[in-house]
SEDO-840724 format. One record per atom (N, C-alpha, C): x, y, z. Coordinates in steps of 0.1 Angstrom, whole numbers, plus 5000, padded with zeros to 4 digits. Each point is the difference from the previous one (the first is absolute). Last residue first. Example, Ala and Ser with C-alpha at 12.3 -4.5 7.8 and 13.67 -1.06 7.14 Angstrom:
2
512849785071/500950115000/499250115008/500349434999/499150125000/500950125000/
end
This chain:
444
815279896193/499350124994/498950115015/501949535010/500050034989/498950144995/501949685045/499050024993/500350124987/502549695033/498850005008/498750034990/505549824997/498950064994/498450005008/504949845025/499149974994/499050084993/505849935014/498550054999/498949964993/504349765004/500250115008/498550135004/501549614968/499349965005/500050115011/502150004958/500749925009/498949995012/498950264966/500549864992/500249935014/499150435013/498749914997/499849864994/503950335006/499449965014/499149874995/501350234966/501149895002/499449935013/498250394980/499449854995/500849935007/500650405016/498649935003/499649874994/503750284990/500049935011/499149945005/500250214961/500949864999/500449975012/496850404999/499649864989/501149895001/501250405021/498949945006/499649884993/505250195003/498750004989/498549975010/504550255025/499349854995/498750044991/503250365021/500149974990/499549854991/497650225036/500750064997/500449984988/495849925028/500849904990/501150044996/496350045040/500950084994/500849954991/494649925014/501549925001/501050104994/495550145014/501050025007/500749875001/497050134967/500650155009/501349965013/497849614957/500150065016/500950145001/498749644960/500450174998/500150085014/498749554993/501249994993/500150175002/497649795038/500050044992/501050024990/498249775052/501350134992/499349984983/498849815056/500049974988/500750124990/500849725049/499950114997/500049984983/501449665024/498750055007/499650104994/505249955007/499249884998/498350085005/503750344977/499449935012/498949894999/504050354970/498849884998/499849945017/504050294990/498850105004/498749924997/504249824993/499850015014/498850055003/501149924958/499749905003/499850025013/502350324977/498749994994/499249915008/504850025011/499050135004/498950004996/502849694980/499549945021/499550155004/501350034953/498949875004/499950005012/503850234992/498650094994/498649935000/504249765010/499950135010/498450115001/500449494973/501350125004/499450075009/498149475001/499450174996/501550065000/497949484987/501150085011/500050154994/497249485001/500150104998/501050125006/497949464993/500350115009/500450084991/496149664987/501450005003/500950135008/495549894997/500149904984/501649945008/496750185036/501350084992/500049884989/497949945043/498850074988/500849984989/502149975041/499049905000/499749974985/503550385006/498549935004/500149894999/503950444997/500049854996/498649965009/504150374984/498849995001/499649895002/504850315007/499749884994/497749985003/503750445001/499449935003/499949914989/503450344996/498750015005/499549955007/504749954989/499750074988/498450055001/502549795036/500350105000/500050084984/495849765032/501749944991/500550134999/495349845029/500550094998/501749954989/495149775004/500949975009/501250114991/494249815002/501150134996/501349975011/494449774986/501850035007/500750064996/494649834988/501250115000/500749995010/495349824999/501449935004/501150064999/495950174986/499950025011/501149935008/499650294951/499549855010/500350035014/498950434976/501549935004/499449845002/496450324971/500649975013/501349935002/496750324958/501249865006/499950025018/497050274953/500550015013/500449845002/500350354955/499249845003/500350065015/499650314954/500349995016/499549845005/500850174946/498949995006/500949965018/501949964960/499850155004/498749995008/503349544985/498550084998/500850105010/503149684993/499850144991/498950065000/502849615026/499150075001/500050154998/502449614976/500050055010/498550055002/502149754959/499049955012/500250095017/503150094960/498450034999/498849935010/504649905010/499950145000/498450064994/501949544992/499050025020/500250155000/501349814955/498850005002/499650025019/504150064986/499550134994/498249975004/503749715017/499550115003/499150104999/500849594974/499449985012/499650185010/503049944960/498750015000/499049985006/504549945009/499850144996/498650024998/501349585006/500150105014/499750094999/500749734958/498850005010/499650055010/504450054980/499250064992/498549985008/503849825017/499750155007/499350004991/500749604992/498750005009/500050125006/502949904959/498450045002/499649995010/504550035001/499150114992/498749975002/502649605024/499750165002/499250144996/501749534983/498850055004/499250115006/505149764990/498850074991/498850015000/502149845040/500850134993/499350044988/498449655040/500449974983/499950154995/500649685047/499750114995/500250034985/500149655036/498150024990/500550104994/503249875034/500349904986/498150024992/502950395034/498949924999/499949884989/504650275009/499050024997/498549874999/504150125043/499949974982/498449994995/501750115041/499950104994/500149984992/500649695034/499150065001/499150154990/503649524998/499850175002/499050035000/500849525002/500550085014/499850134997/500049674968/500149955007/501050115013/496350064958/501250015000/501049945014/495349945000/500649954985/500950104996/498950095040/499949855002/500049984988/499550405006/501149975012/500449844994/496450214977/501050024998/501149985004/495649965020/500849934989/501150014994/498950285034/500549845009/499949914983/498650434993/501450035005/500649845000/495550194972/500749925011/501249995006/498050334963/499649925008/500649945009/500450434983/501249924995/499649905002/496950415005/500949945011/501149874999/496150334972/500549864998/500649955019/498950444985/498349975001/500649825000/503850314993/499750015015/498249994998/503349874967/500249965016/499050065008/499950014951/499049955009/500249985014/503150104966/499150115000/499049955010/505149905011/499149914988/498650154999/504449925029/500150134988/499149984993/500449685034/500450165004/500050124993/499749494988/499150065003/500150185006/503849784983/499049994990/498550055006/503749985030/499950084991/499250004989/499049715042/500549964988/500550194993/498149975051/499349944989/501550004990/499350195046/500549844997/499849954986/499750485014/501349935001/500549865000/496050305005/500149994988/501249885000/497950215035/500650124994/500349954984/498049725036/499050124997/500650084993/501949615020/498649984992/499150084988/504350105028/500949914988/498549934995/499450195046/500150084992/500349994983/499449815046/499349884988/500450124992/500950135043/501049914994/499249904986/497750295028/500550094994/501249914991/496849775022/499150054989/501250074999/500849875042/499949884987/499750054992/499350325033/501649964995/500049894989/495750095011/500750114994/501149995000/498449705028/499149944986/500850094993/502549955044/498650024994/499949984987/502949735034/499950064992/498750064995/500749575020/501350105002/500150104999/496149704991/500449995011/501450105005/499149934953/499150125008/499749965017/504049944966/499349915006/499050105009/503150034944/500250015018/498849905007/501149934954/500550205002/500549995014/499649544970/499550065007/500650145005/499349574963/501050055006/498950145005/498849694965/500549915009/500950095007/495050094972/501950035005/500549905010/495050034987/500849874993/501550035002/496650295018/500249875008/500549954990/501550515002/498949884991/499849865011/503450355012/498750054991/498949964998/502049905046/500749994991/499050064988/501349895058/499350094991/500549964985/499949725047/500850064989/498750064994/498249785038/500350134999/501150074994/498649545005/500950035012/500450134999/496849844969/499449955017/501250005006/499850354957/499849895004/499949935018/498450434960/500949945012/499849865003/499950374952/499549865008/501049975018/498350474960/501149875004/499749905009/498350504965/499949895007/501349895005/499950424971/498950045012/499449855008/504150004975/499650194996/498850025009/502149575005/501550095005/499350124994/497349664974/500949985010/501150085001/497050024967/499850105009/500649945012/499249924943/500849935014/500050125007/496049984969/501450004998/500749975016/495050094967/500949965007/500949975003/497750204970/499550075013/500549955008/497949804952/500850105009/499550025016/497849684968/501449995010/500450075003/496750094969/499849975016/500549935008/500850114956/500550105007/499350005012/501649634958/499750005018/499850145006/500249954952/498849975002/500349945020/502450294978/498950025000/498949924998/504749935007/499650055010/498650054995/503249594982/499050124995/499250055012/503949795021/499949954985/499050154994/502349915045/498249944998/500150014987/504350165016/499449895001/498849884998/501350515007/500349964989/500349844996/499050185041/499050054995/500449944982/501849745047/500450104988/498350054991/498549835048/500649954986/500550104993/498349915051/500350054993/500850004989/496349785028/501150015005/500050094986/496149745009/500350075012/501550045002/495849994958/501449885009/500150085009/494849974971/501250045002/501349945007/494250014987/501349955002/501250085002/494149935002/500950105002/501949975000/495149684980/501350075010/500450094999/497449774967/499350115007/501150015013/500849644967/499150035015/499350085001/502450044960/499049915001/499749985006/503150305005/499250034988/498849905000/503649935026/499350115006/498950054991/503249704983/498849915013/499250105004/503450144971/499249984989/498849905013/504050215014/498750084996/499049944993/503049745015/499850075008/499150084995/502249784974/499449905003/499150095013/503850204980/498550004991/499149935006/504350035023/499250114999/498350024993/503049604995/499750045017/498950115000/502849904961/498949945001/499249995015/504250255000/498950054987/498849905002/503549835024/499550135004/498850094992/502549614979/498849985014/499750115007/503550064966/498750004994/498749965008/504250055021/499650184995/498749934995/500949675034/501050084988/499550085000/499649805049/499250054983/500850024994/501549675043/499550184991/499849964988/500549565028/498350155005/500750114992/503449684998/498549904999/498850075004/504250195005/499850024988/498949894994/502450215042/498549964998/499550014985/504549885041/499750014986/498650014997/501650045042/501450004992/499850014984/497750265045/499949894988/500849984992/498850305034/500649915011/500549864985/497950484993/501150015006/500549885003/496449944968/500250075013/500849955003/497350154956/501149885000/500250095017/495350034973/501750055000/500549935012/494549984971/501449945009/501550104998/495250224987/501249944994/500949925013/494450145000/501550065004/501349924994/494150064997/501049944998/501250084999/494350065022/501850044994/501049935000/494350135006/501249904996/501150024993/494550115021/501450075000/501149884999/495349965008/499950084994/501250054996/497949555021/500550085003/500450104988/497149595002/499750115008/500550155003/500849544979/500050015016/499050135003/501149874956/499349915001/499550025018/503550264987/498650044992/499449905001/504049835004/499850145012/498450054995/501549654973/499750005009/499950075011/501450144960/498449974993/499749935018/505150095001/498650124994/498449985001/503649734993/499549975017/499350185001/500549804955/499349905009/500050065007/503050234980/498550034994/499049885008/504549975009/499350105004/499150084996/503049554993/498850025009/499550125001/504749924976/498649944993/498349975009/504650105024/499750114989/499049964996/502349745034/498150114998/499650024993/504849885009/499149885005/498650004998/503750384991/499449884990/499249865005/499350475022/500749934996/500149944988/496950405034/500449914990/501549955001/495850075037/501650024996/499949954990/495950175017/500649944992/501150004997/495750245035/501549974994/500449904993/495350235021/500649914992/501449974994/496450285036/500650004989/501049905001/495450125028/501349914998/500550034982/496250265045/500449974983/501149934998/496749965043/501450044996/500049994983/496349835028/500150174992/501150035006/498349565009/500350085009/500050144996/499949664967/498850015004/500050045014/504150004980/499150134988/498549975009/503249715013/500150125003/498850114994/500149574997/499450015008/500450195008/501549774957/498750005005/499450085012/504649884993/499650124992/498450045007/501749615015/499950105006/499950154996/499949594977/499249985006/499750135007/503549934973/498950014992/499050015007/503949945020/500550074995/498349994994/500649595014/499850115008/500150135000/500749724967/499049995006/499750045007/504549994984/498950124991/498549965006/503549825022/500150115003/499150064987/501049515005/498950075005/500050125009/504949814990/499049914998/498050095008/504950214986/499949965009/498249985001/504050214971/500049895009/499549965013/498550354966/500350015010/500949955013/499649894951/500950115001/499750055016/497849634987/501249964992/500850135006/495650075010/500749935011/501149934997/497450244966/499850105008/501649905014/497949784962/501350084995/500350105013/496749635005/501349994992/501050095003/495850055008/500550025012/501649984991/497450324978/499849865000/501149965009/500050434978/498549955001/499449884999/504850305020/499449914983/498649995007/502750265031/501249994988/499349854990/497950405038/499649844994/501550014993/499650355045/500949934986/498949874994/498750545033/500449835003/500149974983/498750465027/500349944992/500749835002/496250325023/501049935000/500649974988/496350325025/500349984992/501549895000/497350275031/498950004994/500649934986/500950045057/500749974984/498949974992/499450135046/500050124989/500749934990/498549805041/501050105002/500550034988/496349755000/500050055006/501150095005/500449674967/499250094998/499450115008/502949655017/500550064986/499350104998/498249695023/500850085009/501050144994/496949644979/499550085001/500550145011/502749644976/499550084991/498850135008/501449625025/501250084999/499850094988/496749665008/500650095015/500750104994/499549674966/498750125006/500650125009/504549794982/498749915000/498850135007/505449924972/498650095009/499349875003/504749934986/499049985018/499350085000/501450024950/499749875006/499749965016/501550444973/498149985004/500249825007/503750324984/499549944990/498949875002/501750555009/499849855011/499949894983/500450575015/500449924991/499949895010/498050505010/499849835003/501049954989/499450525018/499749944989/500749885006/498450475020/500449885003/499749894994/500750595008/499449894990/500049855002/500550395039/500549994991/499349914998/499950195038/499250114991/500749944984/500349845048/501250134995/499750064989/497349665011/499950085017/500950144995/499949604972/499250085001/500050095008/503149725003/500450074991/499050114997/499549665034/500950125004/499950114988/497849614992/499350075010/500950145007/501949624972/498850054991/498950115009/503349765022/500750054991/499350124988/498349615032/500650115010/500750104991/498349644975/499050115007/500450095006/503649694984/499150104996/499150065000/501949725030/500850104995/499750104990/497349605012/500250075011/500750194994/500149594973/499150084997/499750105010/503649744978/500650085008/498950115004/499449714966/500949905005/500450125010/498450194964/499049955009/500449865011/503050264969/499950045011/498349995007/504049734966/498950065003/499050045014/505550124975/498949865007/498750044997/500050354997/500849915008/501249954988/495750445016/500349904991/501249925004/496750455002/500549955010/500349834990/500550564995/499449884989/500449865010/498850615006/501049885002/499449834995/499950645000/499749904995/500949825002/500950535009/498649984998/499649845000/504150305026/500249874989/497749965003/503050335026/498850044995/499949924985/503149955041/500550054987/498750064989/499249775042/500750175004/500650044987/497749594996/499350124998/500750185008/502049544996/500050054985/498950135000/501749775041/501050084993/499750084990/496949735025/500350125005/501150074993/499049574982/498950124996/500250135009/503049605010/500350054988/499250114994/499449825044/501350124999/500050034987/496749655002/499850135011/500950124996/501049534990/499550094991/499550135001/502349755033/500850074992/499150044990/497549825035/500750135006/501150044987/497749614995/499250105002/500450135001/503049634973/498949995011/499350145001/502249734959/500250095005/499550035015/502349554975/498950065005/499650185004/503549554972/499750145007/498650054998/502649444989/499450184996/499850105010/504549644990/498950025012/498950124994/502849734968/500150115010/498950035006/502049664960/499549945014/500350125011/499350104945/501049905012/499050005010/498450154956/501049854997/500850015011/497150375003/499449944987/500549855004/501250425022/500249925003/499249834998/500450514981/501449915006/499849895004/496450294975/500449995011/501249874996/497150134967/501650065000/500149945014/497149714963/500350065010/500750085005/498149724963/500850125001/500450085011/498549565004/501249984991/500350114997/497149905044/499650024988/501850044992/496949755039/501550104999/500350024985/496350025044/500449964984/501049994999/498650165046/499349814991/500050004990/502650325029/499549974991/499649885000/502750415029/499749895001/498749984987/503050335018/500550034992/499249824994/498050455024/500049875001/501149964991/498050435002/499749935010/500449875004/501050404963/500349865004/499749965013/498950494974/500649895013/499949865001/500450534963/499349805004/500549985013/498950544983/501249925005/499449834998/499450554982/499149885002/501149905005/501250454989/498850005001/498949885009/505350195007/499049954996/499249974997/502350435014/500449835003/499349954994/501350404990/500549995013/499949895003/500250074952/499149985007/500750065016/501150134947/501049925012/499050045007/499449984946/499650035014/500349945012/502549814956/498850055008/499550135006/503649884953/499950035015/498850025010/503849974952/498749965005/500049995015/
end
């Protein structure tokens, strides 16, 4: 098993901060339970860090901490650079120093969206686990005031056992807010923790996790989902989650996290670091994550599994950590006899997005979006918008087709003058189109 080896990165986090007014029990940051000075990034180093990531032609960046509205200066000045370089600029906060001002300053320099954490639907439970007394109030407040700034706010939910049994409640209460999108994420155990056997899921909590989850999205009307990557063979009866797919660990294959003294490392929950982008370019770091991308950290079990490569063996750092220290032992969600069927589902998942192509005979005309990026690799190109569902990567024969598309300029499925060689038109056009890469203008 084996990625697509990027040149560099797609999407990078920056820890602005390593500072917090929560401190929350799943916490990974290190310095959760001592007494360490926190770290600040300042002007001029976060500066250096986006001048690096855009000579590397790194699309996309996730400004976050600590929490990094605690470092608000920094982040404007941050959120303004990145733009300027032509990249995406995604918010993680968990909203408690918003206030007006700062939502509308926000809004103004283009954050059109934040994710931010409830962990229950009640201060109770929310400030038990954030330790720390009237942080869901304010956390509820400022939601508000986001969304009434026109920022969209998505909804995070760390699961646990401290929660489990809340998330059809804090469900029904995100939707009581307003907000349209909600995702519950499995607690895992961090690097710094000696024992987190009072917060992990079993196998059968995980399960009930999952259900509880679809089954809120079902009755809110939410759009739900998690933010990390799960053994595929794990989720139990994959047909009825197949709107979980799709996601999977992509730390060290197209993303990684920097931190505020500028260690590089896969994931922000890793406890250990590649290099130091103050020292070093971003592309050197990225070449040495290689043991991410070629397959080599995973379990032989997963390496040879049928799903490896739409799976990704889930979580590495769990597995690190409930085996104590290897990083290549097998995921503790993963469940071996399960396998057959959820390739059987896959299988039929395919078949059904194969007829869902674009099979009318009839000529439509498209345009390129207008955000489109392109960043050259040495298997093609990598693709990636604003717009984009998700990125996309062309061979040789794709970046020729794709070259000859100009922003502005309208085309036709049967155009004289796209040269298609050996590329399908139809399964390239849909794919573009799935992925958000063009837009249908008109039909027949």
């Amino acid at each position: 098993m084996g990625y697509k080896i990027l040149s560099a990165p797609i999407g990078c986090q920056i820890e602005l901060t390593s500072e917090c007014n929560n401190r929350c029990k799943h916490c990974y940051n290190y310095w959760r339970e001592q007494d360490i000075p926190r770290m600040y990034l300042t002007k001029e180093q976060a500066s250096y860090i986006i001048q690096k990531l855009s000579s590397a032609h790194v699309f996309e960046v996730v400004l976050t901490g600590g929490e990094p509205l605690m470092n608000f200066d920094v982040l404007i000045a941050t959120i303004k650079e990145a733009k300027a370089c032509g990249m995406k600029v995604n918010l993680n906060s968990n909203l408690v120093p918003l206030n007006r001002q700062k939502a509308k300053i926000l809004k103004e320099n283009g954050i059109n969206s934040i994710l931010t954490s409830l962990m229950g639907h009640t201060a109770e439970v929310h400030d038990m686990i954030a330790q720390r007394k009237g942080a869901f109030d304010r956390a509820v407040a400022n939601i508000l005031i986001a969304e009434e700034e026109g920022i969209h706010v998505t909804v995070n939910m760390v699961v646990s056992k401290a929660n489990l049994l809340h998330i059809k409640d804090t469900a029904r209460f995100v939707a009581s807010l307003g907000v349209k999108t909600f995702t519950a994420t499995k607690a895992g155990c961090p690097g710094n923790c000696v024992d987190f056997s009072s917060l992990s899921l079993s196998r059968e909590e995980f399960q009930m996790y999952l259900r509880d989850l679809k089954e809120a999205g079902e009755e809110c009307g939410l759009r739900v989902d998690f933010l990390e990557g799960y053994p595929i063979c794990g989720l139990g009866d994959l047909s009825k989650y197949k709107d979980f797919l799709g996601r999977r660990c992509l730390a060290g294959v197209t993303t990684c996290t920097i931190a505020t003294d500028g260690t590089v490392r896969p994931c922000s929950r890793l406890d250990f670091s590649y290099g130091n982008i103050f020292e070093e370019n971003i592309t050197d770091i990225w070449k040495k994550m290689i043991s991410w991308r070629d397959g080599s950290n995973l379990p032989p079990l997963c390496q040879k599994c049928k799903l490896a490569r739409v799976c990704g063996g889930g979580c590495r750092m769990e597995a690190k950590m409930r085996s104590h220290g290897n990083i290549s032992a097998i995921d503790p969600y993963v469940n071996e006899e399960n396998v057959d069927n959820c390739r059987k589902v896959l299988d039929l998942m395919v078949e059904e997005k194969k007829q869902k192509g674009i099979t009318t005979k009839e000529p439509f005309s498209f345009k390129v979006a207008d955000d489109l990026q392109w960043r050259a690799e040495k298997f093609g190109a990598t693709l990636f918008g604003d717009s984009m569902k998700t990125r996309m990567f062309l061979n040789h024969e794709g970046l020729e087709v794709f070259l000859q598309l100009h922003k502005g300029e309208v085309y036709t499925s049967d155009d004289s003058r796209i040269l298609w060689g050996e590329v399908s038109p139809p399964d390239f056009l849909f794919i573009l189109l799935k992925k958000g890469g063009i837009k249908i203008l008109k039909r027949g």
